[in-house]
PDB file of N, CA, C and O in Angstrom:
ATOM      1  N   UNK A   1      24.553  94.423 141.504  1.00  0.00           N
ATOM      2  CA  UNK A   1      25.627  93.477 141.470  1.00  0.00           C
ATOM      3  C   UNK A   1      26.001  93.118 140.028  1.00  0.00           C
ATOM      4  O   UNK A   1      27.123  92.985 139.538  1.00  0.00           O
ATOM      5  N   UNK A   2      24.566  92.971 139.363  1.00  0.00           N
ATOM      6  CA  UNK A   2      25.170  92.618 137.976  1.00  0.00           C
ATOM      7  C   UNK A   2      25.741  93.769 136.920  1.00  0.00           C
ATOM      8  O   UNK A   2      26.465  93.595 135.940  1.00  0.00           O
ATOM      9  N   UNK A   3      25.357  94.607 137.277  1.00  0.00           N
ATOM     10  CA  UNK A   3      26.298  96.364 137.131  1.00  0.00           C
ATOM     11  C   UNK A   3      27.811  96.304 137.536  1.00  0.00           C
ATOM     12  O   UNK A   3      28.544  96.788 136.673  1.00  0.00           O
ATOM     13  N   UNK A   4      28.368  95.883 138.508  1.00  0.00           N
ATOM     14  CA  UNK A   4      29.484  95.921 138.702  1.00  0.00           C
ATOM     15  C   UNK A   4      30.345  94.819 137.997  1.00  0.00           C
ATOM     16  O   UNK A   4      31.381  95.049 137.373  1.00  0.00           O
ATOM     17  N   UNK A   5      29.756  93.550 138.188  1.00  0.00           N
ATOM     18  CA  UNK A   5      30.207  92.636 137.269  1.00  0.00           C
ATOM     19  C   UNK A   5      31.014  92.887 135.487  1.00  0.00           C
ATOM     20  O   UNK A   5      32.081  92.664 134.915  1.00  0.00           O
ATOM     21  N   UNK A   6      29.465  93.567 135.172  1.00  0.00           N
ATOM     22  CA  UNK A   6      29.441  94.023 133.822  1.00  0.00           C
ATOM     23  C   UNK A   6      31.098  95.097 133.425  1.00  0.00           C
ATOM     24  O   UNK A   6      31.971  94.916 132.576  1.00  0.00           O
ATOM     25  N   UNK A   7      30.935  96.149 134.458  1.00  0.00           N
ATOM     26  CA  UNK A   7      32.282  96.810 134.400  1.00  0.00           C
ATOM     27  C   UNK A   7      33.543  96.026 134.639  1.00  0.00           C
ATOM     28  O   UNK A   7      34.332  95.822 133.716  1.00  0.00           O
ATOM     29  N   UNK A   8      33.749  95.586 135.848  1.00  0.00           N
ATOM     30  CA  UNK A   8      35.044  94.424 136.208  1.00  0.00           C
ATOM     31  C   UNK A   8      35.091  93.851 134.970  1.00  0.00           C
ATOM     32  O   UNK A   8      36.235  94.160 134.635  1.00  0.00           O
ATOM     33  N   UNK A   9      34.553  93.115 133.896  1.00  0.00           N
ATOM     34  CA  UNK A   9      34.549  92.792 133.089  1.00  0.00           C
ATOM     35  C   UNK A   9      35.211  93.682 131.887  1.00  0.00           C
ATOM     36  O   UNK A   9      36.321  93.511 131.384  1.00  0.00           O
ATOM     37  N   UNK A  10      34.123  94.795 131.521  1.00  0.00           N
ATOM     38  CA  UNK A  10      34.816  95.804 130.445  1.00  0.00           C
ATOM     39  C   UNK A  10      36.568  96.220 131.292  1.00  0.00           C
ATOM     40  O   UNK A  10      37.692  96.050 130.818  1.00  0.00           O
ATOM     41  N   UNK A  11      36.310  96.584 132.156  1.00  0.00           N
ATOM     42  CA  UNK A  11      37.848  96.871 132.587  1.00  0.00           C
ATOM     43  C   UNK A  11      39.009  95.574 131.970  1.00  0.00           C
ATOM     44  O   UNK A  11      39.780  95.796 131.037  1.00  0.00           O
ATOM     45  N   UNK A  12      38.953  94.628 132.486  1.00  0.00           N
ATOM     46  CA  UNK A  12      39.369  93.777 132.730  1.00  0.00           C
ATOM     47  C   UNK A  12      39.873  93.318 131.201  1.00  0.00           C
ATOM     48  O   UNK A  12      40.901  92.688 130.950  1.00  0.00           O
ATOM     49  N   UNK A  13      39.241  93.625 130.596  1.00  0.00           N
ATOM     50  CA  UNK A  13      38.811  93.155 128.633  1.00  0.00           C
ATOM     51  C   UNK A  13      40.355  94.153 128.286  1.00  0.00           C
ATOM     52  O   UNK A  13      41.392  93.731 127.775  1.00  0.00           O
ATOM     53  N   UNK A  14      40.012  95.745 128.823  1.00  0.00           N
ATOM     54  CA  UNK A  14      40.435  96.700 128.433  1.00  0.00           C
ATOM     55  C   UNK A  14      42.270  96.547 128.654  1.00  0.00           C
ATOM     56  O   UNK A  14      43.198  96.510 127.846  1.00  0.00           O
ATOM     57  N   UNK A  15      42.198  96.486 130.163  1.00  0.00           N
ATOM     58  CA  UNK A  15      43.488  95.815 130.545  1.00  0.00           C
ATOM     59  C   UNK A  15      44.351  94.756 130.069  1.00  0.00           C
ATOM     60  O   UNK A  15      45.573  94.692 130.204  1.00  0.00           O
ATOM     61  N   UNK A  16      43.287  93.618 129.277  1.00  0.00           N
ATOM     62  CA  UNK A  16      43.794  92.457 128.493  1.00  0.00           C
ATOM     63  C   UNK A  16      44.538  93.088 127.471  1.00  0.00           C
ATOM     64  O   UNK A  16      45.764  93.037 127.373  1.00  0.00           O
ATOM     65  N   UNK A  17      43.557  93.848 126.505  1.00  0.00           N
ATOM     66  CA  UNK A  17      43.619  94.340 125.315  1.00  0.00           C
ATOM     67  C   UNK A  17      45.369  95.272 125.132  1.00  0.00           C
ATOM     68  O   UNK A  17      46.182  95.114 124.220  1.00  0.00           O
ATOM     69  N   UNK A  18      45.475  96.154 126.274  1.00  0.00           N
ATOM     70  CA  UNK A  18      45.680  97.131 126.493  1.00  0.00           C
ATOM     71  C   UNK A  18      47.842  96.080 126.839  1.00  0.00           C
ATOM     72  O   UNK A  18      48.875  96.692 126.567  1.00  0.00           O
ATOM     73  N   UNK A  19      47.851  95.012 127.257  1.00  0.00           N
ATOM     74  CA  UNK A  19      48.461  94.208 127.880  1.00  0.00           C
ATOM     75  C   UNK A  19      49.171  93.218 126.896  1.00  0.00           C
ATOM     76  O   UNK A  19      50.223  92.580 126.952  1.00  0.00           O
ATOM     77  N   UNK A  20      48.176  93.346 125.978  1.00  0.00           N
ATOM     78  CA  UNK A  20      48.542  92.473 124.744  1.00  0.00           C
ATOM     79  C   UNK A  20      49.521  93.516 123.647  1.00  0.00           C
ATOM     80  O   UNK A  20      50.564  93.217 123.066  1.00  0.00           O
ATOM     81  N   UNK A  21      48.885  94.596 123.627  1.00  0.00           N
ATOM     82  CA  UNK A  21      49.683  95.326 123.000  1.00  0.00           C
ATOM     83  C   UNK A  21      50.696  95.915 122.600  1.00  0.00           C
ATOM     84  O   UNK A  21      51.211  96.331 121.562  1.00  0.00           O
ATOM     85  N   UNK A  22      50.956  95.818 124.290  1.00  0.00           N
ATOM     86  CA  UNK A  22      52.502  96.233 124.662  1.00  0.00           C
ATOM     87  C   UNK A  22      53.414  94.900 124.744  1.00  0.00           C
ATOM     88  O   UNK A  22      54.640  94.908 124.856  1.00  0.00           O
ATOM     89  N   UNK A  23      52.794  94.035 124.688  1.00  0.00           N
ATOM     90  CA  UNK A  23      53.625  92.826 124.533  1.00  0.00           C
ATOM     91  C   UNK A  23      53.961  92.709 123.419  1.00  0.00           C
ATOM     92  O   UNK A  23      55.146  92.398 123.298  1.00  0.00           O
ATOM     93  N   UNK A  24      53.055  92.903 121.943  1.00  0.00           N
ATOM     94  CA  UNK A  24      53.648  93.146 120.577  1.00  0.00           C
ATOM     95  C   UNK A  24      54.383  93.847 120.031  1.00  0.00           C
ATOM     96  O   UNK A  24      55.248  93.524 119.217  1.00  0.00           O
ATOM     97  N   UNK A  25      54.071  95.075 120.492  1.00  0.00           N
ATOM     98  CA  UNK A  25      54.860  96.076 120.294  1.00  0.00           C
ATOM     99  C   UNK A  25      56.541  95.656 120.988  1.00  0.00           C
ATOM    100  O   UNK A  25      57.492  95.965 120.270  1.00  0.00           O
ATOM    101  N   UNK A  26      56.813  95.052 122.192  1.00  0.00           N
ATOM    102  CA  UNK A  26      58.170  95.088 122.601  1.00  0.00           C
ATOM    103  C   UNK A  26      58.354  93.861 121.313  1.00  0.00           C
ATOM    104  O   UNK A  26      59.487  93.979 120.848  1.00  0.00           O
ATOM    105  N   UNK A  27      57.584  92.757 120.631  1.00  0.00           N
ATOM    106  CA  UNK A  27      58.049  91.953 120.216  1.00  0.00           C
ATOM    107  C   UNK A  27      58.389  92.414 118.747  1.00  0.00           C
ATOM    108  O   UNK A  27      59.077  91.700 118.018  1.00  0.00           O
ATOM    109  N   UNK A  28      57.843  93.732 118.300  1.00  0.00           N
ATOM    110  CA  UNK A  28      58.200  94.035 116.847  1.00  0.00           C
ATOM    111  C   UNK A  28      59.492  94.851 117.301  1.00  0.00           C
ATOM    112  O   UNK A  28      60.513  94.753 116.620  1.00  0.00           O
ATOM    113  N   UNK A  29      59.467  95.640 118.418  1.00  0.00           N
ATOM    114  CA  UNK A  29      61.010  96.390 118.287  1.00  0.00           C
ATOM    115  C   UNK A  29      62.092  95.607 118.707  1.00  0.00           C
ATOM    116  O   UNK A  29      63.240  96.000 118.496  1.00  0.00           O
ATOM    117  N   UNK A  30      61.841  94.433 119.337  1.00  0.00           N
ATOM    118  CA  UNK A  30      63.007  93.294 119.707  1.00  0.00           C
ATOM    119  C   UNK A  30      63.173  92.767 117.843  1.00  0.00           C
ATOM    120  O   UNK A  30      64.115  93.297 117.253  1.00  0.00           O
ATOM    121  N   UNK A  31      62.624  92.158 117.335  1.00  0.00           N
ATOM    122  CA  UNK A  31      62.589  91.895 115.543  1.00  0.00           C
ATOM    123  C   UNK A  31      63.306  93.311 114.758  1.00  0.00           C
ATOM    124  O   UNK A  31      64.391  93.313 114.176  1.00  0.00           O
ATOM    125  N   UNK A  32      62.807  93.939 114.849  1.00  0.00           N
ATOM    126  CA  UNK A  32      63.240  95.703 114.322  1.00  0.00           C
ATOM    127  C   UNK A  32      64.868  95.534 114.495  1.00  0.00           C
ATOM    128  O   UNK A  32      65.606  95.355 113.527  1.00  0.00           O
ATOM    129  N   UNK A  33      65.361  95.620 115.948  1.00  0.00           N
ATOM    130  CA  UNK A  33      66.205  95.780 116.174  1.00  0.00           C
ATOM    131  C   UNK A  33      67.257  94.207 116.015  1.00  0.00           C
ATOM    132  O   UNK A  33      68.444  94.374 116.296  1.00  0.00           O
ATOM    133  N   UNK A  34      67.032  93.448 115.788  1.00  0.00           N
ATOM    134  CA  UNK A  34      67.360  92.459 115.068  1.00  0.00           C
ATOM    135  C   UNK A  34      68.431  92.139 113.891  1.00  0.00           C
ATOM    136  O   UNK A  34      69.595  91.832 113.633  1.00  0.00           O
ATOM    137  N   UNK A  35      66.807  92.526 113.243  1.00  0.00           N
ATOM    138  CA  UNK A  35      67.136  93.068 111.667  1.00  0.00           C
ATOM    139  C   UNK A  35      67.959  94.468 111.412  1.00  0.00           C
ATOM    140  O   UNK A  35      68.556  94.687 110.358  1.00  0.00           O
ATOM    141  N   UNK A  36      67.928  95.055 112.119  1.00  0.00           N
ATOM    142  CA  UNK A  36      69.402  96.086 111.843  1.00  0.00           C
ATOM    143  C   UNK A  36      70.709  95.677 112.306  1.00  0.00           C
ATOM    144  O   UNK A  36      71.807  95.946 111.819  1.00  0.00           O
ATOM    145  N   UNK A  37      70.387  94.909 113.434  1.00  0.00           N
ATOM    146  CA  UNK A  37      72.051  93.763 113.746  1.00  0.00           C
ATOM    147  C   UNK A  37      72.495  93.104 112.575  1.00  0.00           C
ATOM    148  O   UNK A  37      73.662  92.960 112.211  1.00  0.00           O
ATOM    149  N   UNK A  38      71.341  92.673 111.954  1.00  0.00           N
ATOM    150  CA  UNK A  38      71.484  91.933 110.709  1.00  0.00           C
ATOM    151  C   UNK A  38      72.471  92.546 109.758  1.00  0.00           C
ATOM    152  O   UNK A  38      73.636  92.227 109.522  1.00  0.00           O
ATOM    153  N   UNK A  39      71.595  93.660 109.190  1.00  0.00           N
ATOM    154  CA  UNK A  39      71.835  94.377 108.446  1.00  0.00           C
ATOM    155  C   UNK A  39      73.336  94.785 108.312  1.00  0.00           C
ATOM    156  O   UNK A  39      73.987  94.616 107.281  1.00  0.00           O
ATOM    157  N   UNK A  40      74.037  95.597 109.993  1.00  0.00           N
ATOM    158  CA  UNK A  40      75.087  95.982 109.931  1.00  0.00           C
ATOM    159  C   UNK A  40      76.014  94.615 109.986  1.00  0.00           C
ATOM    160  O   UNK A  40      77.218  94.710 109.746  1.00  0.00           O
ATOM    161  N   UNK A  41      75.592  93.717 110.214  1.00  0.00           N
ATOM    162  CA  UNK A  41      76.730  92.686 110.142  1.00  0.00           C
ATOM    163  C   UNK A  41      77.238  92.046 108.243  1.00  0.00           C
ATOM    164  O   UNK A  41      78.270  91.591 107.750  1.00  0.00           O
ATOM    165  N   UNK A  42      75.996  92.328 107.777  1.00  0.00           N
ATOM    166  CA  UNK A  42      76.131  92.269 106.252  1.00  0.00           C
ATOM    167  C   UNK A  42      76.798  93.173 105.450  1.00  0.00           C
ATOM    168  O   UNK A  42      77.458  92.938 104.438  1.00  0.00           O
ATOM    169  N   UNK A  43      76.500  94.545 106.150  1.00  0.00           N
ATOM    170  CA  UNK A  43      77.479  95.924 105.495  1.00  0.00           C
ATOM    171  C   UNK A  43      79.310  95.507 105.962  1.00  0.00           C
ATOM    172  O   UNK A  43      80.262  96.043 105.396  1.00  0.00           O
ATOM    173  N   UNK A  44      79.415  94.734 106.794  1.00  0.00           N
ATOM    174  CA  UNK A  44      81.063  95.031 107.272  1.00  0.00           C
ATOM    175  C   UNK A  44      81.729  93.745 105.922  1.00  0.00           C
ATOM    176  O   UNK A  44      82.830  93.584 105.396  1.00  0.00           O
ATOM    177  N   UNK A  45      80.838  93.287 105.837  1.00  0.00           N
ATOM    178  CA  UNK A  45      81.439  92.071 104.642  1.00  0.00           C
ATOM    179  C   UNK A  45      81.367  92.556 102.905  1.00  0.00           C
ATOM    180  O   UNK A  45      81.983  92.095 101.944  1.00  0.00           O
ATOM    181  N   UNK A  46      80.314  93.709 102.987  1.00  0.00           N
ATOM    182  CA  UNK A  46      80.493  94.550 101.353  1.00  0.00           C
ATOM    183  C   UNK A  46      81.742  94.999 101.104  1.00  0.00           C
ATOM    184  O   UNK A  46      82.580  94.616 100.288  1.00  0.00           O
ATOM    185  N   UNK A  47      81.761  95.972 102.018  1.00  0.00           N
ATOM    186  CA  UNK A  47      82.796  96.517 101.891  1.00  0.00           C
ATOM    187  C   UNK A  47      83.370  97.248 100.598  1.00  0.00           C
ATOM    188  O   UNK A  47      82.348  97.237  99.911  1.00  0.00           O
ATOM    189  N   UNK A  48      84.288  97.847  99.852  1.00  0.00           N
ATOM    190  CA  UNK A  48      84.017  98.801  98.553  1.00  0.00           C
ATOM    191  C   UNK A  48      84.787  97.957  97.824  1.00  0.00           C
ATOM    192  O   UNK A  48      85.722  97.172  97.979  1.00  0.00           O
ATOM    193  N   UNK A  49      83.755  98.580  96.592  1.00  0.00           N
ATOM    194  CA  UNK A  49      84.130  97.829  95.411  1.00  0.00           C
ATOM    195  C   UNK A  49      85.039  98.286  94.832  1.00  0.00           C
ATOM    196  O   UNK A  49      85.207  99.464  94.518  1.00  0.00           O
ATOM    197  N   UNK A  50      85.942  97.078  94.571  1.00  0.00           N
ATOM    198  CA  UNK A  50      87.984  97.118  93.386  1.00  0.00           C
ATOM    199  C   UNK A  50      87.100  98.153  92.221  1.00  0.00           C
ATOM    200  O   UNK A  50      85.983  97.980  91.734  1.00  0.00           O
ATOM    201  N   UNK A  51      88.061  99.235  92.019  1.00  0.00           N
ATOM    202  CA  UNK A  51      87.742  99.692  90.793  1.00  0.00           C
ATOM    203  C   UNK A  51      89.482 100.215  90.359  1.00  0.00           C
ATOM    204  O   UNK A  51      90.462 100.385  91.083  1.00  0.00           O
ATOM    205  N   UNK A  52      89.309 100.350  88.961  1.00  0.00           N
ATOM    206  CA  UNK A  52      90.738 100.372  88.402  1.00  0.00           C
ATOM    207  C   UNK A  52      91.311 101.673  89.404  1.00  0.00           C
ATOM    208  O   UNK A  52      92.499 101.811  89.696  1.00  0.00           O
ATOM    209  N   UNK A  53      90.160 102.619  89.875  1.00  0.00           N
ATOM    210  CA  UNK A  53      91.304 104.456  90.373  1.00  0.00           C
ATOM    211  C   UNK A  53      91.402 103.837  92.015  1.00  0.00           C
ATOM    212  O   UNK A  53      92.112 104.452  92.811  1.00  0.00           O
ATOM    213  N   UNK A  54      90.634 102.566  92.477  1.00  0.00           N
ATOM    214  CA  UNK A  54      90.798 102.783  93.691  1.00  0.00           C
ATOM    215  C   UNK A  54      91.855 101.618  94.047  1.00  0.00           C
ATOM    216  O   UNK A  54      92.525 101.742  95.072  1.00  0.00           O
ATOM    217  N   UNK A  55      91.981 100.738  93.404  1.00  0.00           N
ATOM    218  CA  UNK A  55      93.082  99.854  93.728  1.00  0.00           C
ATOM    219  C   UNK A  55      94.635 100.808  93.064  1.00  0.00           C
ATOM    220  O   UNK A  55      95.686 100.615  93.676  1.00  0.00           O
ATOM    221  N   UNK A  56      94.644 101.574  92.097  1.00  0.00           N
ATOM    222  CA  UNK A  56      95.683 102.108  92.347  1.00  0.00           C
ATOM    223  C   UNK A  56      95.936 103.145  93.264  1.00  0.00           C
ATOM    224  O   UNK A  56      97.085 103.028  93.690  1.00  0.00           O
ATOM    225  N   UNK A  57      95.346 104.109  93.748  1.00  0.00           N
ATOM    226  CA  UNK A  57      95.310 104.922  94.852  1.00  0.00           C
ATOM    227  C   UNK A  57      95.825 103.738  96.280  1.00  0.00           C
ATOM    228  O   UNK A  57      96.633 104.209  97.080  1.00  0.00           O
ATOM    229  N   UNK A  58      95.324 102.255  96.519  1.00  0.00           N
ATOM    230  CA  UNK A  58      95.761 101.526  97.411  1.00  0.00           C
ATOM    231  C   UNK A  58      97.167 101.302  97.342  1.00  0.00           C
ATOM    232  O   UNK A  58      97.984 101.476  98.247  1.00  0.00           O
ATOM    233  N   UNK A  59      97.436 100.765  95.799  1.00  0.00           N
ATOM    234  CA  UNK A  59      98.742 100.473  96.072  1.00  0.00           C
ATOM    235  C   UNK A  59     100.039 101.085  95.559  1.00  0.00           C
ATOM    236  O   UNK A  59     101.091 100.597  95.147  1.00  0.00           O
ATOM    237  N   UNK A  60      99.423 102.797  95.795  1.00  0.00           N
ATOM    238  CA  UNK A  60     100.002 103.998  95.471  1.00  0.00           C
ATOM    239  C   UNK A  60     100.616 103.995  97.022  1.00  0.00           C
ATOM    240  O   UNK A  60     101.808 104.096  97.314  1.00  0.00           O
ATOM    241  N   UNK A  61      99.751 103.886  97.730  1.00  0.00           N
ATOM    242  CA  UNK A  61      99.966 104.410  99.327  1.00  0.00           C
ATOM    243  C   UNK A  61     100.922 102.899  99.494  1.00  0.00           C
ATOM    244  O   UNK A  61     102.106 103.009  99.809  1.00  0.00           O
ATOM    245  N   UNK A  62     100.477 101.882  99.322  1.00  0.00           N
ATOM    246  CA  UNK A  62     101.194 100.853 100.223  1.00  0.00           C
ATOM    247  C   UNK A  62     102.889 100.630  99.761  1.00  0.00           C
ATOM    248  O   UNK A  62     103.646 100.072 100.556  1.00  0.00           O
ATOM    249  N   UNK A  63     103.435 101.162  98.293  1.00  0.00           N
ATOM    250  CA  UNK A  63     104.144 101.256  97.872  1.00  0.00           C
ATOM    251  C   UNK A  63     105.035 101.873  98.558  1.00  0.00           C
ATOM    252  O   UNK A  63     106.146 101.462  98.893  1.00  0.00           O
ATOM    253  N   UNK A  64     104.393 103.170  98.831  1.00  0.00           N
ATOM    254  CA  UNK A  64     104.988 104.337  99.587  1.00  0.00           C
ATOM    255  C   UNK A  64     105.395 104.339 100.700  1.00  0.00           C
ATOM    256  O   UNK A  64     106.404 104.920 101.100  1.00  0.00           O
ATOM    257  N   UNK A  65     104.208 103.298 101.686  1.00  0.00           N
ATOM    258  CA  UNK A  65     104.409 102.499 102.898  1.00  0.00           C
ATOM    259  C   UNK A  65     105.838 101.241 102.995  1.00  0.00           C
ATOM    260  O   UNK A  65     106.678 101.333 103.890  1.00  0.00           O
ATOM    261  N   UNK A  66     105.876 100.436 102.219  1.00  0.00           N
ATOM    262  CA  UNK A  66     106.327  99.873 102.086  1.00  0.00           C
ATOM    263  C   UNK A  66     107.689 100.067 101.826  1.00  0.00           C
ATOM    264  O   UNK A  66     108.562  99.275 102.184  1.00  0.00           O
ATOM    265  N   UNK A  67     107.938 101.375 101.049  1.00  0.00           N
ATOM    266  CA  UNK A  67     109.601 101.730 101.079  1.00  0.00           C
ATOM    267  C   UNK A  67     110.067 102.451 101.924  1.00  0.00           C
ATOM    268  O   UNK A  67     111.258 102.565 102.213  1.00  0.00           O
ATOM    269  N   UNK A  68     109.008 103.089 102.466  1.00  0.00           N
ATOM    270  CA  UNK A  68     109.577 103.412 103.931  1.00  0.00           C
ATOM    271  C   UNK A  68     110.032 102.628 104.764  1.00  0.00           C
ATOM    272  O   UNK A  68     111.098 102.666 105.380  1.00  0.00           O
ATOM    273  N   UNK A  69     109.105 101.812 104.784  1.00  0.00           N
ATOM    274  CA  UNK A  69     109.965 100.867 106.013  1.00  0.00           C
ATOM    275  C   UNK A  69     111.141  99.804 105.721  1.00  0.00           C
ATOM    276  O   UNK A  69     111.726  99.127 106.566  1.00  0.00           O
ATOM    277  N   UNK A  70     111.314  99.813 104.578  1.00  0.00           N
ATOM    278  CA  UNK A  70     112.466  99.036 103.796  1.00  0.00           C
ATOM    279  C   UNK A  70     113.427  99.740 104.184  1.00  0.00           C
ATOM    280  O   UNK A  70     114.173  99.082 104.909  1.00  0.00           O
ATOM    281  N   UNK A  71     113.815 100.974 104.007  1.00  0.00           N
ATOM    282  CA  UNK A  71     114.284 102.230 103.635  1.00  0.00           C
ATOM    283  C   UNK A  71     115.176 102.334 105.794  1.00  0.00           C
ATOM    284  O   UNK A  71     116.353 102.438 106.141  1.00  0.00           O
ATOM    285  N   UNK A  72     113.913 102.238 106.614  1.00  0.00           N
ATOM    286  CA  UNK A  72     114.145 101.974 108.202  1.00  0.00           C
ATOM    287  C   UNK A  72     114.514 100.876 108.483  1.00  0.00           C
ATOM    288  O   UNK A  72     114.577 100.755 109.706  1.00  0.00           O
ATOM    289  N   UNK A  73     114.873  99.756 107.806  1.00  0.00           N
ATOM    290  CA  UNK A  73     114.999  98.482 108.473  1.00  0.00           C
ATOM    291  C   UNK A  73     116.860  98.499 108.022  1.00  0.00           C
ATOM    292  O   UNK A  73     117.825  98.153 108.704  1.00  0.00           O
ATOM    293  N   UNK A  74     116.798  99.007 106.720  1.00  0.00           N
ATOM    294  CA  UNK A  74     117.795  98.909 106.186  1.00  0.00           C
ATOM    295  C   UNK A  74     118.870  99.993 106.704  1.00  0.00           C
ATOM    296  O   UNK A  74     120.067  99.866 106.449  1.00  0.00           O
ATOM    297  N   UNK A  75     118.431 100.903 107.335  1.00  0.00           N
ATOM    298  CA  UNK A  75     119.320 101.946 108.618  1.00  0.00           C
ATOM    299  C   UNK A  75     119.552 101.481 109.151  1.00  0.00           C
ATOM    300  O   UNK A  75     120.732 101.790 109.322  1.00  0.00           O
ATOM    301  N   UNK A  76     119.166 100.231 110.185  1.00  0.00           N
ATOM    302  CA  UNK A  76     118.863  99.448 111.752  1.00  0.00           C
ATOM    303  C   UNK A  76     120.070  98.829 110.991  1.00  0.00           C
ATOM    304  O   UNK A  76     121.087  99.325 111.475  1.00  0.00           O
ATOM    305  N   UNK A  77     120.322  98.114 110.185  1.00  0.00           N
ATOM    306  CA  UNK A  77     120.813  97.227 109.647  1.00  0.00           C
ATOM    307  C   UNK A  77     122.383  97.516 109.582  1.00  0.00           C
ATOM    308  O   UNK A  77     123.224  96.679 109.908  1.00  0.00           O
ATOM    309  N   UNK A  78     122.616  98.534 109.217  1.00  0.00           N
ATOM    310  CA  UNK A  78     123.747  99.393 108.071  1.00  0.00           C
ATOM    311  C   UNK A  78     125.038  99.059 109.572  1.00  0.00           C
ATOM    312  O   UNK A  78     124.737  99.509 110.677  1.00  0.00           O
ATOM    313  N   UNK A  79     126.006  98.489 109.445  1.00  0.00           N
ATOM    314  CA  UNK A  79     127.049  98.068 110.106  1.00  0.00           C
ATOM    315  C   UNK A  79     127.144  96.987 111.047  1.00  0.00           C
ATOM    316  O   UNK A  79     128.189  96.646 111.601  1.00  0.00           O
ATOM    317  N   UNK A  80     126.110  96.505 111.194  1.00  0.00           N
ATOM    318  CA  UNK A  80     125.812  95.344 111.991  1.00  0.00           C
ATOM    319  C   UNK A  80     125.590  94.018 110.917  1.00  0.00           C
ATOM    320  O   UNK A  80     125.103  94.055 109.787  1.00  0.00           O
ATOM    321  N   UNK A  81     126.115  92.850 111.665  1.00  0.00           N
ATOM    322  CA  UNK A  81     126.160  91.734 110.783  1.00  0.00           C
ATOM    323  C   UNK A  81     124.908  91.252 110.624  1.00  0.00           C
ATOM    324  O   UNK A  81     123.970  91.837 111.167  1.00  0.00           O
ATOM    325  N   UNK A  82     124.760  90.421 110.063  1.00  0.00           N
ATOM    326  CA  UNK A  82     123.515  89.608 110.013  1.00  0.00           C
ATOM    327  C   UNK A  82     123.438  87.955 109.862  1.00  0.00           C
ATOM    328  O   UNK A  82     124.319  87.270 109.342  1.00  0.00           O
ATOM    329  N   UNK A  83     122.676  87.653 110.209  1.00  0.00           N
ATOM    330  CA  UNK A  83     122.612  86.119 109.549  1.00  0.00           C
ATOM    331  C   UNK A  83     123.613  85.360 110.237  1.00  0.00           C
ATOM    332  O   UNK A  83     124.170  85.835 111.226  1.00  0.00           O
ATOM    333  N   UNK A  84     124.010  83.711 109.601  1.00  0.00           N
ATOM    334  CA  UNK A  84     124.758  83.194 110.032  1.00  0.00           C
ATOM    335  C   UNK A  84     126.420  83.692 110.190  1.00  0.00           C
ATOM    336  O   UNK A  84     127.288  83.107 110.838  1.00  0.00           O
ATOM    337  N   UNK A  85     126.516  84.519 109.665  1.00  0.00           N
ATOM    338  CA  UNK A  85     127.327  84.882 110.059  1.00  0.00           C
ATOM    339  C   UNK A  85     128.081  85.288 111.357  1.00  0.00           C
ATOM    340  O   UNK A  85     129.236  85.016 111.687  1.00  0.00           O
ATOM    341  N   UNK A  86     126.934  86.158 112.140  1.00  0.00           N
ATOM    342  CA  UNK A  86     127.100  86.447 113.211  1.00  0.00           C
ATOM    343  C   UNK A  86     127.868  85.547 114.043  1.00  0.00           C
ATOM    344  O   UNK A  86     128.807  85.835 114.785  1.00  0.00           O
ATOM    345  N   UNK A  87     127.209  84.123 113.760  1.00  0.00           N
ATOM    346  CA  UNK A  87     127.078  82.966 114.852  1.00  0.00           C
ATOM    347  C   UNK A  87     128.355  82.703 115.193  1.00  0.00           C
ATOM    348  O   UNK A  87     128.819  82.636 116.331  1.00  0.00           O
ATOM    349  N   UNK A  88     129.094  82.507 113.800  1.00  0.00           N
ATOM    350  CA  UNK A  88     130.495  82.173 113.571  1.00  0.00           C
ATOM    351  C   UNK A  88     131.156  83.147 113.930  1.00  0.00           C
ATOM    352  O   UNK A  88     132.343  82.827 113.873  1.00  0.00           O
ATOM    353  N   UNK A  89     131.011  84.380 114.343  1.00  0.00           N
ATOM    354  CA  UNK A  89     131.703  84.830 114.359  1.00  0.00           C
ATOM    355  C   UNK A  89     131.831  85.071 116.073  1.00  0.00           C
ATOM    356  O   UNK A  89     132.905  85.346 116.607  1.00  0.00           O
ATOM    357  N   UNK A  90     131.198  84.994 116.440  1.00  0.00           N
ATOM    358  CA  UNK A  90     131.224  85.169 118.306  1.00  0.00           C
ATOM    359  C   UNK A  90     131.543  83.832 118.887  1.00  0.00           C
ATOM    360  O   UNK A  90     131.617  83.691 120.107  1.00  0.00           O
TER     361      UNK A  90
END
């Protein structure tokens, strides 16, 4: 009897042991994975650094952007009145 005891026991230790472990382990990859939420939420706010070739390359393009659509608004535009004018006039 005191033989079986003795084992139920070592088992039982083993199972603790064995129980505890995997409970740490989920608690370092729940932390792990955390800290890389972290991480990527800190990278979207770096973001790249102003340098003299890359802010002109930006507002190389937005220039370019920008007279385009000047360029389309001002087609839409071309024989049609605008402004108060209109008002007075209908």
């Amino acid at each position: 009897m005191v033989m079986v005891f003795t084992l139920v026991s070592a088992a039982q230790e083993k199972l603790n042991e064995f129980a505890e472990s995997l409970k740490q382990r989920k608690e370092e990859e729940k932390l792990r994975k955390e800290k890389e939420e972290e991480e990527r939420e800190k990278a979207k706010f770096i973001g790249t650094h102003v340098t003299y070739e890359t802010f002109m390359k930006w507002r190389i393009g937005f220039e370019k952007e920008f007279n385009s659509n000047k360029k389309d608004s001002n087609e839409l535009l071309k024989g049609k009145l605008t402004g108060w004018f209109t008002v007075f006039v209908y």
